[in-house]
ZAMAR-893983 format. One line per 2 residues: number of its first residue (from 1); for each residue x, y, z of C-alpha. Coordinates in steps of 0.25 Angstrom, whole numbers, padded with zeros to 4 digits, m for minus. Each point is the difference from the previous one (the first is absolute). Layout:
% ZAMAR-893983
NUM	X,Y,Z | ...
This chain:
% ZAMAR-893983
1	0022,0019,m0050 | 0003,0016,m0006
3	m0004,0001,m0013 | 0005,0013,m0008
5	m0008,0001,m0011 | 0003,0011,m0012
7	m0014,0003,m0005 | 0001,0004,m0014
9	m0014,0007,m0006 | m0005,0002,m0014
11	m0010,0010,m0002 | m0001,0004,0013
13	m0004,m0011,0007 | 0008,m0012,0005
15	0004,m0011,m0011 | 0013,m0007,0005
17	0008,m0006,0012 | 0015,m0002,0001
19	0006,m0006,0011 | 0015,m0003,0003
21	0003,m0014,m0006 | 0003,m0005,0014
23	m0013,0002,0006 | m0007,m0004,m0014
25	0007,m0013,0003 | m0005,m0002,0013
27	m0014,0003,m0001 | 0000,m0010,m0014
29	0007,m0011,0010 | m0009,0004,0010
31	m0013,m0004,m0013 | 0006,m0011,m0001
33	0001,m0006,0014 | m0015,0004,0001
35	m0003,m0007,m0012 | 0006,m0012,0006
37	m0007,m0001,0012 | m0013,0003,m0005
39	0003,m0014,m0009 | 0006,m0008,0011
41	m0016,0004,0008 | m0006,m0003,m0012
43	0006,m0014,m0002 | 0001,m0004,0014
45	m0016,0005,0002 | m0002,m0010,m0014
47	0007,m0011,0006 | m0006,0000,0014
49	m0008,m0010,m0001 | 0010,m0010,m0006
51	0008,m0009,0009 | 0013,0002,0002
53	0014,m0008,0003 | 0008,0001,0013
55	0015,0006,m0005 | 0006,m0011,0010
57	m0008,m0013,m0009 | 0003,0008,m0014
59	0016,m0002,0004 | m0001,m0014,0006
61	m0008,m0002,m0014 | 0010,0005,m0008
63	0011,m0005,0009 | 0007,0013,0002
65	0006,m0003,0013
């Protein structure tokens, strides 16, 4: 990704950043995604000790199919 940043100064030295609203977005969706997948390592890293269901018996047990 480009970014093109508008730096704006106060007293000389650098103080704000504006970007276009597009790439703001992206970057803040970009956060977000990273934030998610830190969470899914954190609870699959907690959770690897525990057992775990086959998909295929959780649908038989809930007599999806």
């Amino acid at each position: 990704m480009t970014l093109h940043p508008q730096i704006i100064e106060k007293n000389g030295k650098k103080e704000f950043v504006i970007l276009p609203y597009e790439e703001f977005t992206t970057i803040k969706e970009e956060l977000e995604n990273y934030e998610d997948l830190k969470d899914l390592r954190e609870a699959k890293e907690s959770s690897k000790h525990e057992e775990s269901i086959p998909l295929s018996k959780v649908i038989k047990d809930l007599d999806l199919k």
